[in-house]
C-alpha positions in Angstrom: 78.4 -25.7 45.1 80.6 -27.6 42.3 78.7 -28.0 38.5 79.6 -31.0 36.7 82.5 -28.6 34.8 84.1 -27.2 37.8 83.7 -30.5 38.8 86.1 -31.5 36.4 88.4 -29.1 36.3 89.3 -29.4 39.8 89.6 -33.5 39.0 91.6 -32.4 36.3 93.7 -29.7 38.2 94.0 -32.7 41.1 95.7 -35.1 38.8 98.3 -32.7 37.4 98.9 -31.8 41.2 99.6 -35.2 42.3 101.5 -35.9 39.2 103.9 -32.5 39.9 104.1 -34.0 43.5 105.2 -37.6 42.3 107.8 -36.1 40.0 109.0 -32.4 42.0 107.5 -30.1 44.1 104.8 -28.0 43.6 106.0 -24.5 42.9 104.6 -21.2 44.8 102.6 -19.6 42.2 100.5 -23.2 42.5 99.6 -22.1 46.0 95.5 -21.2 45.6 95.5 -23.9 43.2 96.1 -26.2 45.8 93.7 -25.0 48.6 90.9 -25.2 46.1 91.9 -28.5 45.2 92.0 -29.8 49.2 88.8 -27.5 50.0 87.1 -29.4 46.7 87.5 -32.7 48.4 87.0 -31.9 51.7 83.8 -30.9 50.5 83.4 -34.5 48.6 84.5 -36.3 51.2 82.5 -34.4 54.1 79.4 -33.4 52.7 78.6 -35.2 50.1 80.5 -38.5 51.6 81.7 -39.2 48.0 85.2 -39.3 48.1 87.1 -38.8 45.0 90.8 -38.9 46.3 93.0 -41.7 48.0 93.1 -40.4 52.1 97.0 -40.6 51.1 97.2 -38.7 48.1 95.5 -35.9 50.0 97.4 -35.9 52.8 100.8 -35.6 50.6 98.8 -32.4 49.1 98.1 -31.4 52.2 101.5 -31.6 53.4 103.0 -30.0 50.9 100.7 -26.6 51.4 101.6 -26.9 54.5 105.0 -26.9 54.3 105.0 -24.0 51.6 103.0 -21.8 53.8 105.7 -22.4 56.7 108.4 -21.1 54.7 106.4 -18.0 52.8 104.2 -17.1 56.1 102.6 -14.3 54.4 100.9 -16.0 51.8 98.8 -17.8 54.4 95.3 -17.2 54.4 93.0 -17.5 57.1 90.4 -20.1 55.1 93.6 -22.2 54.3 92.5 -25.6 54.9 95.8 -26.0 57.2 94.3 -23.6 59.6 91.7 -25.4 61.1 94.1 -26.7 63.7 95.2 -24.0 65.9 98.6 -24.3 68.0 98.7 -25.3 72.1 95.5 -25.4 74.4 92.5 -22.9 74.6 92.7 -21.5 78.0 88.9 -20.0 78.3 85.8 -19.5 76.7 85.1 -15.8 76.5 81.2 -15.1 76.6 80.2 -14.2 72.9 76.4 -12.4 72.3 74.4 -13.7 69.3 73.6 -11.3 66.8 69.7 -13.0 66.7 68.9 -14.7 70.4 68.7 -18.8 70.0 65.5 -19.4 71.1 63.7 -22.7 72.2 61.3 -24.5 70.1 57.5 -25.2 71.7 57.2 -29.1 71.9 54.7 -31.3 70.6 54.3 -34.8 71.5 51.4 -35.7 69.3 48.7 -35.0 66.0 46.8 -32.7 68.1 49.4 -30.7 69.3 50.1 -30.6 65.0 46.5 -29.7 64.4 46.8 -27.0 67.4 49.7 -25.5 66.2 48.4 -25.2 62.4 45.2 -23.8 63.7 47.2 -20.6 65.3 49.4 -20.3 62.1 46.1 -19.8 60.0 44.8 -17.2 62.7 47.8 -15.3 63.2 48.0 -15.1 58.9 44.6 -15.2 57.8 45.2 -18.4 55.7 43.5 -21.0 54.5 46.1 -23.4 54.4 49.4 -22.8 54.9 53.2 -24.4 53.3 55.2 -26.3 56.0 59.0 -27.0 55.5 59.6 -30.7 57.6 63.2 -31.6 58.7 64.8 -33.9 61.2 65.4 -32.8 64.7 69.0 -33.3 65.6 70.1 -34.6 68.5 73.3 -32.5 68.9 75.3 -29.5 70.3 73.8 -26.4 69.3 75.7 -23.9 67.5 75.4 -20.3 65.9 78.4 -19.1 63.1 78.7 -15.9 62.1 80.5 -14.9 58.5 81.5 -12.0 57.5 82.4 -11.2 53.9 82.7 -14.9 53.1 85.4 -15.9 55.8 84.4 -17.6 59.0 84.8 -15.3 62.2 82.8 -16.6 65.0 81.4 -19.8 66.3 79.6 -19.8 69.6 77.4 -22.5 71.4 74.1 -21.7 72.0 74.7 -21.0 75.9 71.9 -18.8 77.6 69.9 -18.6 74.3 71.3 -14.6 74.4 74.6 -15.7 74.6 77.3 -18.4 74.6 81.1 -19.9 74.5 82.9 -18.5 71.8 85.0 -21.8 70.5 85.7 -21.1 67.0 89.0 -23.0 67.3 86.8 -25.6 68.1 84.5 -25.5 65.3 87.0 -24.9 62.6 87.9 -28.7 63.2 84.4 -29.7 61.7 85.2 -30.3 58.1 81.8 -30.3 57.0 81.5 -26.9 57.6 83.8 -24.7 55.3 86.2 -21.6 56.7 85.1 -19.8 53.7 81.7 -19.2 51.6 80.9 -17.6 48.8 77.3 -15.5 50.6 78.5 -12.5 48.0 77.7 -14.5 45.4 74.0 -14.0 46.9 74.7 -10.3 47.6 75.0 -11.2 51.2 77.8 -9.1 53.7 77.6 -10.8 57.1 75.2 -13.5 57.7 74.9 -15.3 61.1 73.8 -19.2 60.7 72.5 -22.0 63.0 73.2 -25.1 63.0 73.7 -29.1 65.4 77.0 -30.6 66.1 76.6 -34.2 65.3 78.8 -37.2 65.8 77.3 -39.8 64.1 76.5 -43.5 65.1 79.7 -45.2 63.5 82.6 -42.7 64.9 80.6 -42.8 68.1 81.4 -46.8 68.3 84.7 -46.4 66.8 86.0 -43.8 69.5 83.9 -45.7 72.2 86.0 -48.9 70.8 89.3 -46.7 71.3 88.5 -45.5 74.2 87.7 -49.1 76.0 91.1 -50.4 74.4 92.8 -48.1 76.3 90.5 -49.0 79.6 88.9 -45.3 79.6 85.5 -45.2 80.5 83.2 -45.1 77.0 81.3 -42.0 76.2 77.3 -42.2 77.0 76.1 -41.3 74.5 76.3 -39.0 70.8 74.3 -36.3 71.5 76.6 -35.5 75.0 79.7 -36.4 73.4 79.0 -34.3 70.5 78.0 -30.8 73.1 80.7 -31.6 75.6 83.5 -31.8 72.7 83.0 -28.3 71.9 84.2 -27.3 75.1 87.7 -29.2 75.2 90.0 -26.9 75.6 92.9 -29.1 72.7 91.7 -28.8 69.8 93.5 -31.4 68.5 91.7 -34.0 70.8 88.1 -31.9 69.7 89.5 -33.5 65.9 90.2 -37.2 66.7 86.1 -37.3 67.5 85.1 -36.4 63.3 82.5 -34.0 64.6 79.7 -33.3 62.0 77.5 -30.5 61.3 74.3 -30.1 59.4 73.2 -25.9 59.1 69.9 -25.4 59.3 68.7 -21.8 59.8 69.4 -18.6 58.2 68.9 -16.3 61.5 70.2 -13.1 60.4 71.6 -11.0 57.6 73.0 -8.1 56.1 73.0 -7.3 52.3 75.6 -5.5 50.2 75.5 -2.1 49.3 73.7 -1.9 45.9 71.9 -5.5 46.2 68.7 -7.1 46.8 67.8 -9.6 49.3 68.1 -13.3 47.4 65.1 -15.0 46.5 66.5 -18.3 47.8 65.8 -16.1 51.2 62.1 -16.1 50.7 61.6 -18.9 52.0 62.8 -21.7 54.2 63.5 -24.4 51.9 65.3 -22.0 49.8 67.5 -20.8 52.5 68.4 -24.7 52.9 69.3 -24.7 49.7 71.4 -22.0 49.5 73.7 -23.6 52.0 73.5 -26.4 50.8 74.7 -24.3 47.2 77.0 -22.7 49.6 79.0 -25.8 50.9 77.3 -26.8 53.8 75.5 -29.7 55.0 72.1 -28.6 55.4 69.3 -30.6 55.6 68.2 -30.2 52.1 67.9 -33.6 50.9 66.2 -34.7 54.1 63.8 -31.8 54.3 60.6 -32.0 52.5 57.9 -29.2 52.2 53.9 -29.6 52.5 50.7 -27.8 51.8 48.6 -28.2 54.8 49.1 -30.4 58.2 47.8 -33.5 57.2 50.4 -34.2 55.3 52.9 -32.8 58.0 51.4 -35.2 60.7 51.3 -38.6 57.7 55.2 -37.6 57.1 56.1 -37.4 60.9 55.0 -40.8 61.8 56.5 -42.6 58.7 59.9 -40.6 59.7 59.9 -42.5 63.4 59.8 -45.3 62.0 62.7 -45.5 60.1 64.6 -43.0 62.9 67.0 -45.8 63.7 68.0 -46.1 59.9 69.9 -42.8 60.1 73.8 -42.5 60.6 72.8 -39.6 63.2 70.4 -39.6 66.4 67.4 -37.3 65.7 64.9 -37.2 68.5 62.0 -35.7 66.4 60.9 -33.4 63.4 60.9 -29.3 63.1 58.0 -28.3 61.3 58.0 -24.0 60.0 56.2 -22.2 58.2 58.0 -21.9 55.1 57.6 -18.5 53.9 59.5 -16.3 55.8 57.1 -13.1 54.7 55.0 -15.3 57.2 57.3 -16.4 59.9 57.6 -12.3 60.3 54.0 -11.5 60.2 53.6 -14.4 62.8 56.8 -13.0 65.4 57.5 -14.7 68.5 56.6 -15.1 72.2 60.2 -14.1 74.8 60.1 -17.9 74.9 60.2 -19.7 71.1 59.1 -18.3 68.0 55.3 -18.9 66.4 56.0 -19.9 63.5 57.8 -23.2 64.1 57.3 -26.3 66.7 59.2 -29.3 67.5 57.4 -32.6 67.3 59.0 -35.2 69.4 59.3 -38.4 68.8 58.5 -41.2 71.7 60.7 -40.9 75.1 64.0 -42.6 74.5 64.8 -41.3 78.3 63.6 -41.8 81.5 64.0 -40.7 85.1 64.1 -44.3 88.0 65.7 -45.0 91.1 68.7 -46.7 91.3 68.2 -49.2 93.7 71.6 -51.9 94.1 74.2 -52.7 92.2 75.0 -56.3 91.2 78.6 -57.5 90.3 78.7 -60.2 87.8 81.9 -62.3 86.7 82.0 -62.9 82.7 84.0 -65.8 81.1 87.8 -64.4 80.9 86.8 -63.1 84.5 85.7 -59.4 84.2 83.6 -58.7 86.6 81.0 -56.3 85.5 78.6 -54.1 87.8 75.7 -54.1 87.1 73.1 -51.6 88.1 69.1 -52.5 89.4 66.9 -50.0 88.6 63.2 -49.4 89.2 61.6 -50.9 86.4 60.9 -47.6 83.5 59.8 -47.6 80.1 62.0 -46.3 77.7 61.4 -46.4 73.7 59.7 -48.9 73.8 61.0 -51.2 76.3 61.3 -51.9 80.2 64.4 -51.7 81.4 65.5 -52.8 85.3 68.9 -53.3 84.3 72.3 -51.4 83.4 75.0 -52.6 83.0 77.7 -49.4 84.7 80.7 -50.9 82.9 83.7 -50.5 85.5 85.0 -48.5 88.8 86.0 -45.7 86.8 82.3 -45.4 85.6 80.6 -45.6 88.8 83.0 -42.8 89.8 83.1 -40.5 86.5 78.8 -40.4 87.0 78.9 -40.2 91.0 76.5 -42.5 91.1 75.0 -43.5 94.3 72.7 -46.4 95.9 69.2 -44.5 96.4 70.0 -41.8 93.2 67.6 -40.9 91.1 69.1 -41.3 87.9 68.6 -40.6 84.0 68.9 -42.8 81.5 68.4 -43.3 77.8 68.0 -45.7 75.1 68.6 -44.8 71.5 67.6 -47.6 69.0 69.0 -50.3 69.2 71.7 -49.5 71.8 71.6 -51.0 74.9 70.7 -48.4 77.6 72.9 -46.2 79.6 72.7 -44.0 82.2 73.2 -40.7 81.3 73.4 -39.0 84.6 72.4 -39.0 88.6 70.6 -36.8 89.6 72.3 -35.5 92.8 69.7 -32.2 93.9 67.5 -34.8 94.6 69.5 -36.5 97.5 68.1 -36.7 100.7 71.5 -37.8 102.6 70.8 -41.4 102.7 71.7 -42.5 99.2 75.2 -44.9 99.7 78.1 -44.9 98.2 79.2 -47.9 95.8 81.8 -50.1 97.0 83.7 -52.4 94.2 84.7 -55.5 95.6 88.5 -56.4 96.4 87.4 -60.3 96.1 85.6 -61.9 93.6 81.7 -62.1 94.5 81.5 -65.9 93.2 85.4 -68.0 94.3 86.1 -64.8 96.8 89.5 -64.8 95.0 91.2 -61.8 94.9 90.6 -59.5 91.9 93.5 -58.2 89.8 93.7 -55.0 87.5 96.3 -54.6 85.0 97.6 -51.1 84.3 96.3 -50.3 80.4 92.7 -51.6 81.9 89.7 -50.1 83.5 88.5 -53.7 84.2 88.4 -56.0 87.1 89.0 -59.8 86.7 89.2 -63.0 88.9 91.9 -65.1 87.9 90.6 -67.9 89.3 90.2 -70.2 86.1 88.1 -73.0 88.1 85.7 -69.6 89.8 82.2 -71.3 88.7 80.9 -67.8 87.6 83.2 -68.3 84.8 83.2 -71.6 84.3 79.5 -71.5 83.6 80.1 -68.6 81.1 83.0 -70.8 79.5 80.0 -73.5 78.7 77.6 -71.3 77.4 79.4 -69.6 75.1 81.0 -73.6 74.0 77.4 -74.7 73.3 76.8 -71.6 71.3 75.6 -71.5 67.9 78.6 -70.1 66.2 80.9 -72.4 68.0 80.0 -76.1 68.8 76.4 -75.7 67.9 74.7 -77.8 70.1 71.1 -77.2 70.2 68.9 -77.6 73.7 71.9 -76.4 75.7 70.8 -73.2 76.3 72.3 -70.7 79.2 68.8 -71.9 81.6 69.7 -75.4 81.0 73.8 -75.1 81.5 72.9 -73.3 84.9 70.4 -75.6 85.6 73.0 -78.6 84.6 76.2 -76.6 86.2 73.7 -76.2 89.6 72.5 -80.1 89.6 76.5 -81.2 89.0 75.7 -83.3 85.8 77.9 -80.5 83.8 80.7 -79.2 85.9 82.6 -78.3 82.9 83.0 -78.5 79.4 84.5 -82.2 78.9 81.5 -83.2 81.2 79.6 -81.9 78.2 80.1 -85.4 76.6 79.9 -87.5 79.9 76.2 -86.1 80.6 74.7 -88.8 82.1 71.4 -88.4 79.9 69.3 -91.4 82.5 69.4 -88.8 84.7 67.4 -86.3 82.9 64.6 -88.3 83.1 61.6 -86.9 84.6 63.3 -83.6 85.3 60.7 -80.8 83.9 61.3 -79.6 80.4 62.7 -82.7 79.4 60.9 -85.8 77.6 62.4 -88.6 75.7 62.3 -86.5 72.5 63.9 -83.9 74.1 66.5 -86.1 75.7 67.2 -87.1 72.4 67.8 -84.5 69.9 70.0 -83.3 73.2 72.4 -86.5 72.7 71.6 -86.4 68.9 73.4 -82.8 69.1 76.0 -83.2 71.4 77.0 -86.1 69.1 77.2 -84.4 66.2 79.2 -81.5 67.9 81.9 -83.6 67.3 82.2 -83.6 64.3 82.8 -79.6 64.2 85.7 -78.5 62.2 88.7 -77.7 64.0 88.2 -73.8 63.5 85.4 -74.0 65.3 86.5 -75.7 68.3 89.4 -73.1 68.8 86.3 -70.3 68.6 84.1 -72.5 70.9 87.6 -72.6 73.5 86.7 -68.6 74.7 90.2 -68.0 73.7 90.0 -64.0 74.8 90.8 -61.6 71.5 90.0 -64.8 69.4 87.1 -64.5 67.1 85.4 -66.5 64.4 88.2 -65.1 61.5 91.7 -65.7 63.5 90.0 -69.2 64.7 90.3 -70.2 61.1 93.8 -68.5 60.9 95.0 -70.8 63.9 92.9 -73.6 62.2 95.2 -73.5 59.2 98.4 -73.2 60.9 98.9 -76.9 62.7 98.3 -80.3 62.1 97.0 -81.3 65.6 95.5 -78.6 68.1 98.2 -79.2 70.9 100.9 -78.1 68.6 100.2 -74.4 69.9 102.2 -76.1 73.0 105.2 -75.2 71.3 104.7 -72.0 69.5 106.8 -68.8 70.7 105.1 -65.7 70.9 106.9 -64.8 67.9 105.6 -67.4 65.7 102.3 -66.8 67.0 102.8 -63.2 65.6 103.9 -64.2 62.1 100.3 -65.5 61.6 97.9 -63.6 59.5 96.8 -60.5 61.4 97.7 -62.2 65.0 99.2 -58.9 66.8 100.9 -58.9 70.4 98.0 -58.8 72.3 96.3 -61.7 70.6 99.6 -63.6 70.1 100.2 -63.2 74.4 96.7 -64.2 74.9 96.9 -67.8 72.7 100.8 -68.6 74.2 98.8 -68.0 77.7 96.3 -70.1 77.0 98.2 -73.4 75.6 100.8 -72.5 79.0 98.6 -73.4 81.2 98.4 -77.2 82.4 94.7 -77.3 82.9 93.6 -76.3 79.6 96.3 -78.5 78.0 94.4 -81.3 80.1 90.8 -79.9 79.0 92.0 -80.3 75.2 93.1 -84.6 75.7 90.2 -84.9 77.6 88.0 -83.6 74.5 89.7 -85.5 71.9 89.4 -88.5 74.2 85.2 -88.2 74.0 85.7 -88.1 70.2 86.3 -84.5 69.2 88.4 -83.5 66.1 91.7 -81.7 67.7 93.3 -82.5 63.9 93.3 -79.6 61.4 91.7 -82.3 58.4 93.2 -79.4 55.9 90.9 -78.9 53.1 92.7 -78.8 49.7 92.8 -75.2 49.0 91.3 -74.4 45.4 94.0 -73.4 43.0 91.9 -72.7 39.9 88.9 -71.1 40.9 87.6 -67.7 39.6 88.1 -66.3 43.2 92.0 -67.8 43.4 94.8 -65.2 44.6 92.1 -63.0 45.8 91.2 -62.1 49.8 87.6 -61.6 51.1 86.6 -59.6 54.3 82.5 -59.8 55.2 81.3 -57.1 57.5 78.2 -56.5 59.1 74.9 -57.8 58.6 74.3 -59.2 54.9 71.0 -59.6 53.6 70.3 -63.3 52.7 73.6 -65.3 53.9 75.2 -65.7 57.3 78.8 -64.2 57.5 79.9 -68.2 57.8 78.1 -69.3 55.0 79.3 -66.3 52.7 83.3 -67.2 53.6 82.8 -70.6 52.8 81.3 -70.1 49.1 84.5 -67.7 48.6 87.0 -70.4 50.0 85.1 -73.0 47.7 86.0 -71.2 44.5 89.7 -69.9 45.9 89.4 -67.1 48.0 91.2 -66.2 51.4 89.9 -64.8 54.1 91.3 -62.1 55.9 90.6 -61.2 59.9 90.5 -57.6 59.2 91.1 -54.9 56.8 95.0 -54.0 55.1 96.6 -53.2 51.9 96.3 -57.3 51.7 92.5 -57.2 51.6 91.3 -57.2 47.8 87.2 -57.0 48.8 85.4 -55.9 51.8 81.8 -57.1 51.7 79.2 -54.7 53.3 76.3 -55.2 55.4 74.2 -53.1 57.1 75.8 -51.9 60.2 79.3 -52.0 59.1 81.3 -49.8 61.6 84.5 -49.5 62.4 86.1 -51.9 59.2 84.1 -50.1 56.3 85.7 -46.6 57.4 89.1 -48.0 57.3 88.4 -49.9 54.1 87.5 -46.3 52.6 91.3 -44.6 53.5 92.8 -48.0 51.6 92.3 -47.7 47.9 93.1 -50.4 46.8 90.4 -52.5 49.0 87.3 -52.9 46.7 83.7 -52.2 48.9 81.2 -54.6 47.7 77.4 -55.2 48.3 76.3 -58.9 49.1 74.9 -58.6 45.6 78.0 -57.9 43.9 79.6 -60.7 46.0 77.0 -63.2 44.5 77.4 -62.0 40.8 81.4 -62.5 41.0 81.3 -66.0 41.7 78.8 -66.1 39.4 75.4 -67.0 41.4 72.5 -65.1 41.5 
């Protein structure tokens, strides 16, 4: 879409923009200048997720074209990038009629149904072998947009197949795809387009994250969230979710007067390519075209397995023939066309009867239902367990004791259930009751407002009590090794542990004999549980359960005291001076040192031996990392988070507990989420690769 010389230009006509901004305003006549500018790095930020502007310099240009086109309302155009928010709330969906009917795709589920499939193809053509075009199957909303002499003027979901919701407010707030593109410049007049509404894997957490900070029930999962947000009637709230959109079928077209058709639509891959050309996020780089089905069926397979490695769900590949001369000649069936076929990738959902629900009471209390299924297999795995999150949850899905329900698991994430399915009752199914009393202490349970969750208060309820000691032993707190969760229920249940001081009273005679446990066992247990004492101070603090304290603000705390028990006498508002200690973290630490037992918990500890004294390490003044700050994200590729911080403290570097204009370097693993995206709207924060991180303190 941009050469290297537009390219350029635009960088070129950016600068001077923000300059004129800095030092006056931009004056009318500047007007288109400045929509191609902000339509320029939309495009680079969107499509080719290459941003080449600071979030805020944009938004200052974007301001001010919005403010000029308030006062001169006639120069606003309708593919003016401040138009994709429309005013107030949409009141209906009016039915729309494709110009082309969206049909389904036949479904394959393995080489045969490939080998089947290409077998017809060379029938219905008369081929020998025949040219496949390969892309991913998304896992979206399905949509169909209709231009007309460049501009955007319809956007529809795919409905019926015939037709389907008009919500082209709706799909104007997808940045990816552009309000205006340049099809004349292929001699095309009106052009209708499909295409998948994505939201992909990292705003999916992030909004899920928002969503449970405000005790709202999380989203399922992408592929519903990304359908269901078409159809909210405030388009503003359809923004906040960063919908995506990749294009991936030229479905119809009309050609102006005096021109030929293009050759880019000769074929498939060369209609991708044209959008891609054009602006939009096709599937061009992903797509890959092969002679014969061998290599169709060989590509397939290695494409499942790296599925998981995508920043989108995609539940399988489309494979067509790519000729289009062809996909004519070939037609379709009233059902799905013959020239194309879905191959799925392995079930990632499953239909199983819910059977109970369990309630279970975590460490700071929350009690968590927790659903029992009939044992399914789903990608891979068995699953007889869900967890159903909170009241709200159970409500939202109308789930039932007895439903038949669906659920899913995509990669990695833990499974869900999607849906009940309720036209399968029979009348005896039950409804689920959420306890008013806690199912362990039978204290009463308590809700605060902002929440959706459920806790027991109850401090001394052994449910949490036996949660508090498991997470103590942990390996990222005290570290002791042989104190697993079956051995601190086992311990908890048989009273030798009944809480985390009687960690270091164990009476070790006594696990003499009892299965599991021989002298060498007995002794690398001691041996552990001995050198747990010697933890830093940091550590301790994490290994406490402390709720909203993590690994990062442990080490703040760490810092800011000479003895643990100093906390005693900290106000919320010093609490809040602290690096990157808010309200909520700040209430939860002054709660925690309040309260008499915990205060008792902490002398009993330092009493068996453990370090409650902040032994401050001299903080390096002239090493090459001094004056600098470090965040590490995600999973790195040789070091352990813990181990990277402490080679950037040894040579003078800070670390920071999360990601502001005072972070110098954000080091990325895989899986980065929700602290790379804010990194990215920050530029003065530097994004760094482990490797990078090892080369500036100079190892290799």
């Amino acid at each position: 879409m941009y050469t290297n010389e537009t390219t350029k230009e635009l960088q070129k006509l950016t600068n001077e923009l923000v300059k004129k901004l800095n030092s006056g305003a931009v004056t009318l006549k500047e007007i288109n200048n400045l929509r191609d500018v902000l339509r320029f790095h939309e495009y680079r930020y969107y499509i080719l997720n290459d941003p080449l502007l600071a979030d805020y310099e944009y938004d200052q240009l974007y301001k001010t074209l919005e403010k000029i086109e308030q006062e001169n309302p006639t120069l606003i155009t309708t593919d003016s990038p401040t138009q994709r928010v429309a005013k107030g709330l949409t009141k209906d969906f009016p039915t729309s009629q494709h110009l082309v009917p969206m049909l389904s795709l036949d479904n394959s589920y393995n080489s045969d149904d490939l080998i089947d499939f290409d077998r017809k193809a060379r029938e219905l053509t008369g081929l020998t072998i025949i040219e496949y075009c390969v892309e991913p199957k998304f896992d979206g909303g399905s949509i169909s947009l209709i231009y007309e002499n460049d501009m955007l003027v319809r956007g529809a979901t795919r409905g019926d197949g015939v037709e389907g919701d008009e919500v082209t407010t709706n799909i104007k707030q997808i940045r990816s795809l552009p309000l205006s593109a340049k099809f004349s410049s292929y001699g095309l007049q009106q052009v209708e387009i499909r295409g998948e509404v994505l939201i992909n894997k990292t705003n999916f957490a992030n909004y899920n994250q928002q969503l449970a900070e405000q005790g709202l029930t999380p989203l399922a999962n992408p592929r519903n969230a990304a359908a269901g947000t078409l159809r909210i009637k405030d388009p503003n709230e359809v923004a906040k979710r960063n919908l995506e959109a990749f294009v991936y079928h030229v479905s119809y077209y009309t050609v102006l007067q005096g021109k030929e058709t293009p050759k880019a639509l000769t074929t498939h891959s060369g209609s991708l390519e044209m959008l891609w050309d054009l602006g939009f996020r096709s599937p061009q780089k992903e797509k890959k075209v092969f002679k014969g089905i061998d290599a169709v069926i060989k590509h397939c397979n290695e494409f499942e397995i790296i599925r998981d490695d995508l920043p989108y769900e995609i539940d399988g590949m489309v494979i067509k023939v790519n000729n289009l001369a062809l996909q004519d000649k070939m037609g379709m069936t009233s059902h799905h066309p013959r020239w194309a076929i879905a191959y799925k990738f392995k079930a990632r959902q499953g239909t199983t009867k819910l059977l109970g629900v369990e309630f279970q009471v975590g460490r700071t209390g929350a009690v968590t239902p927790v659903a029992k299924l009939e044992p399914v297999a789903v990608g891979g795995v068995t699953v007889s367990s869900i967890s159903v999150h909170n009241e709200e949850y159970i409500k939202e899905k109308d789930l039932r004791i007895g439903d038949a329900v669906l659920i899913e698991r995509a990669g990695d994430v833990i499974p869900q259930i999607v849906k009940s399915l309720p036209d399968t009752r029979t009348g005896k199914e039950k409804k689920i009751i959420f306890p008013t009393t806690c199912p362990v202490c039978s204290s009463k349970l308590f809700k605060e407002e902002e929440e959706a969750v459920w806790r027991c208060i109850n401090i001394e309820c052994p449910a949490q009590v036996v949660e508090r000691i498991i997470h103590f032993v942990s390996k990222d707190a005290m570290d002791i090794r042989g104190f697993g969760d079956a051995n601190v229920r086992k311990f908890y249940e048989l009273s030798l542990v009944k809480d985390i001081p009687g960690i270091y009273t164990l009476d070790f005679a006594k696990l003499s004999g009892m299965e599991g446990f021989g002298q060498k066992s007995i002794d690398n247990l001691q041996l552990a549980i001995a050198n747990s004492k010697k933890q830093p101070l940091h550590r301790l603090i994490y290994a406490l359960g402390i709720r909203f304290v993590g690994e990062t603000t442990a080490k703040t705390l760490a810092q800011a005291v000479d003895h643990l028990l100093d906390f005693k006498n900290f106000s919320l508002e010093q609490l809040q001076g602290l690096e990157d200690v808010g309200p909520k973290v700040a209430g939860s630490i002054h709660h925690f040192f309040s309260t008499k037992s915990n205060i008792e918990m902490l002398q009993e500890l330092e009493k068996s031996g453990l370090q409650l004294k902040n032994e401050k390490k001299e903080h390096v003044t002239d090493g090459n990392l001094t004056g600098q700050t470090f965040l590490f994200t995600g999973t790195l590729p040789t070091l352990k988070r813990s181990e990277a911080e402490d080679m950037a403290e040894a040579q003078g570097g800070q670390i920071l507990s999360g990601v502001s204009a005072k972070l110098n370097y954000l080091v990325v693993g895989e899986d980065a989420g929700s602290k790379l995206e804010k990194a990215k709207k920050i530029n003065t924060v530097k994004i760094i690769s482990e490797e990078e991180f090892l080369k500036l303190i100079g190892k290799k």
